[in-house]
C-alpha positions, 0 to 999 in steps of 0.5 A: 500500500502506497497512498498519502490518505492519512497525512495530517494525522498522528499516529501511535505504535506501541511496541515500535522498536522492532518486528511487526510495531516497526514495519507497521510504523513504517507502513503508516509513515508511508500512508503520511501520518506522523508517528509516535513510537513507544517501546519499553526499549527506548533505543530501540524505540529511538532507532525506528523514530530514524527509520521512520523519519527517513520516509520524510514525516515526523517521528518521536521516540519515548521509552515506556512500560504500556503497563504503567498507567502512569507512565503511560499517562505522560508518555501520551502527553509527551505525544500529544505536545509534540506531534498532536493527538493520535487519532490512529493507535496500533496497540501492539506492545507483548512479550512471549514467554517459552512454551510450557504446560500451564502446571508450570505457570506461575501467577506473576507471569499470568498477570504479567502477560495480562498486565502487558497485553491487557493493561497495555492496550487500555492505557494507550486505547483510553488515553487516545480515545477523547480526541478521537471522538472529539474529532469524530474520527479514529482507527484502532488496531490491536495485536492478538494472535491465532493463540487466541483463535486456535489454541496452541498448547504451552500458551494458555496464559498468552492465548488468554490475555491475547483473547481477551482483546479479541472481545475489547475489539468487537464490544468497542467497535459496537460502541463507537460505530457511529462516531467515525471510529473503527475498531479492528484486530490483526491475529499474526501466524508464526511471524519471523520475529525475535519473539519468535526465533526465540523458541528455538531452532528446532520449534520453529522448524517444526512450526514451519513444517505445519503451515500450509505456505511452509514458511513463517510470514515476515512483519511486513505481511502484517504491516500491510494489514495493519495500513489498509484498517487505518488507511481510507481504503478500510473506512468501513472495517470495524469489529473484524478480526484479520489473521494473515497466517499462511494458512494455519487458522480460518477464523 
């Protein structure tokens, strides 16, 4: 996707230091928006500010937990000050954790997927919203996963806190449909992403091995879909869950 239908406006990717928050964030910048990359990595965050800065639109990095109310509170401020309101907002901040049987779970990590992923996409979500229906326009866009769809085994405390966002997407859309804001959710496959390599050689082969492509998707798949919910051209997709996987899952 290559067009200019969101110059003028501000956009928020958390999550934007690397993998699919990066590639998304250039997505936008090429759609014309400018962009505000959060990351708990702050050079990270720094590096795709540059990056992004390149496609020749405005770019601001901060270094923030999503799952800090607080610190989210003036992280968004900073934004707001800096590039104006984000009146397009991908939610994408996650962590991954190594595959084990939910016996083995411990409740930090329960909650802290939660915390992240939950949390995460409520501070930044209700942070942005007023000045979206203050301008009567908006596009939200949240990660979840085909863990949230499908099940995969070894995920339960991930797949939960990533379905979760699959009825905050849907109810939220329905709340706000007739005030010019859509609401959607990307549900990547397997993603070439450090998150993901960090399972390890021999799971990722074996992933690899049951997709129908035969291959993992790269950021830039998801990116793509990313662009076209909050680009004009999907003015009227909302409540939908896209799921560019390979093959691996029809939802």
């Amino acid at each position: 996707m290559s067009g200019q239908s969101l110059r003028g406006r501000t956009a928020l990717v958390t999550g934007g230091g690397a993998g699919l928050g990066r590639a998304s964030a250039l997505a936008l910048a090429r759609e014309g928006a400018d962009v505000a990359l959060l990351d708990i990595n702050g050079a990270a965050a720094e590096e795709s500010a540059g990056l992004v800065a390149r496609v020749g639109v405005r770019s601001l990095a901060v270094a923030v937990d999503v799952s800090d109310g607080a610190a989210m509170a003036m992280a968004l401020a900073q934004v707001r000050e800096r590039l104006g309101a984000p009146l397009v907002v991908f939610s994408n901040a996650g962590i991954g954790t190594p595959p084990a049987l939910f016996e083995h779970e411990t409740y930090e990590g329960w909650r802290r997927h939660f915390a992240v992923h939950v949390d995460g996409t409520f501070h930044t979500v209700h942070g942005c919203l007023p000045a979206m229906v203050q301008a009567r326009w908006g596009r939200i866009v949240c990660t979840s996963s085909v863990a949230a769809t499908m099940g995969i085994r070894g995920t339960v405390a991930y797949s939960a806190a990533k379905g979760a966002l699959l009825g905050f997407v849907r109810s939220l859309a329905l709340e706000y449909a007739t005030k010019g804001i859509t609401v959607n959710a990307v549900a990547p496959g397997f993603i070439d992403t450090a998150m993901f390599r960090a399972v390890g050689e021999d799971a990722v082969s074996q992933v690899e091995a049951s997709i129908p492509m035969k291959r993992q998707g790269q950021p830039e798949d998801i990116a793509a879909a990313v662009a076209y919910l909050c680009a004009e051209s999907g003015r009227y997709m909302t409540g939908q869950i896209i799921s560019p996987n390979g093959g691996v899952w029809f939802p």
